[in-house]
N, C-alpha and C positions, 0 to 999 in steps of 0.2 A: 504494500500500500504506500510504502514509503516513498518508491520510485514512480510509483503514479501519481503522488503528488508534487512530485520534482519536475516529474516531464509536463504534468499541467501547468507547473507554475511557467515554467518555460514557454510556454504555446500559447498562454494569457499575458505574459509582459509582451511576447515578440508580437500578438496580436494589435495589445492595447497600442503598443508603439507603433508599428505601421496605421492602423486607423487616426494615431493624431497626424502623421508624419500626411497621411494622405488629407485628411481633415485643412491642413494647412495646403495642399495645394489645390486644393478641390476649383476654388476660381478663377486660379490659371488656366485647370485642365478647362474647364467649361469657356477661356478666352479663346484656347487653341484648338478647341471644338469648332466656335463659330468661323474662326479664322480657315478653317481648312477646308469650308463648306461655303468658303465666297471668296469673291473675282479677285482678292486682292490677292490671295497665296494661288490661284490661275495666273495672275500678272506675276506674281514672284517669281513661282514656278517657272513660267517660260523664260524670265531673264534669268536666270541657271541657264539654262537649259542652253542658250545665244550668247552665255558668258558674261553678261553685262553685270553682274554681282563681282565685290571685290575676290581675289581668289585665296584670300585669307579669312573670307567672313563664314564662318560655320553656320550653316543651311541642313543641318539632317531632317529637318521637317520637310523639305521640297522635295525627299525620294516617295517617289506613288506611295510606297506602303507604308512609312514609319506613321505617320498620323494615324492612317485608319489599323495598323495591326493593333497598336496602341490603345484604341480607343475601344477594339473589339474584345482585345483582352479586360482591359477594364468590365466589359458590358460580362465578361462570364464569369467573373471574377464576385461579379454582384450576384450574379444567377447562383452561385458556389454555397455565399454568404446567405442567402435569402433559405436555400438550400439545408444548411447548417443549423440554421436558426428553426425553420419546420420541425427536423429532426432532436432538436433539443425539448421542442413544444411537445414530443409528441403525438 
């Protein structure tokens, strides 16, 4: 029982920290949401793309999939948690 309370304690700090850790980015994520779903990262986008961006300025948001793998992992990640929490109810 001992070690089950040790690995829970472990799976509840590591939890409780990434929930504030993402709690604190939770605004960004939702700026870089709207950001990757309008003209203005299509206009970024293509100036990558024609080079016209300095070639020292870090652009990983302008490769097709970093935003949206990102944002899909988030979306199953909540399905996980939603998931988690069912099974705790019950």
């Amino acid at each position: 029982m001992e070690d089950i309370a040790d690995q829970a304690r472990q799976a509840v700090d590591a939890l409780t920290a990434a929930a504030e850790q993402y709690r604190a980015i939770q605004k960004g994520l939702a700026e870089l949401e709207s950001y990757y779903s309008s003209p203005a990262w299509k206009e970024d986008f293509q100036a990558s793309e024609e080079g016209r961006l300095p070639a020292d300025l870090k652009c990983g948001v302008l490769a097709e999939d970093t935003v949206y793998d990102l944002l899909s992992e988030r979306d199953e990640l909540m399905r996980e948690l939603e998931q988690l929490t069912a099974e705790e109810n019950g």
